[in-house]
C-alpha positions in Angstrom: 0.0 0.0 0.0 2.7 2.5 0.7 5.1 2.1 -2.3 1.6 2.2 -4.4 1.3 5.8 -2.8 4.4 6.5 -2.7 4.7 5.5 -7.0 1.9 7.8 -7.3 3.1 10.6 -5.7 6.0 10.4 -7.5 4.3 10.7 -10.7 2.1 13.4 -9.5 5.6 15.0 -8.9 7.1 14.4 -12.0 4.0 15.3 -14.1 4.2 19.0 -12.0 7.8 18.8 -12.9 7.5 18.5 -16.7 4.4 20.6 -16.8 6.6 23.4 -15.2 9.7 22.4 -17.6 7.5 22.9 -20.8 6.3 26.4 -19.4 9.9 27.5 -18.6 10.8 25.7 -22.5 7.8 28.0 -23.9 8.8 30.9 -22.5 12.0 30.8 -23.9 10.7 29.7 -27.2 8.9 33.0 -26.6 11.7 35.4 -25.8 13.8 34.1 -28.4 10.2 35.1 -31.4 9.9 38.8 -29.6 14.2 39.2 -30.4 13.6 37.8 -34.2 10.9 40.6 -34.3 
C-alpha cells in the first residue's frame, strides 16, 4: 500500500515537474520570437 502511494506521488511530482519544464521551454521559445521581431 505504501510504495503504491508512494509510485503515485511520484508521478504526481514528475507530471508538475514537466508541466513546469515545458512552461519555462515555452517561454523561452517566446523570448527568443519577440528578439527575431
Amino acid at each position: 500500500m505504501g510504495a503504491l502511494t508512494n509510485a503515485k506521488s511520484d508521478r504526481l511530482i514528475s507530471r508538475k515537474a514537466i508541466k513546469r519544464l515545458k512552461q519555462e521551454m515555452h517561454a523561452e521559445v517566446v523570448d527568443n520570437c519577440s528578439d527575431f521581431r
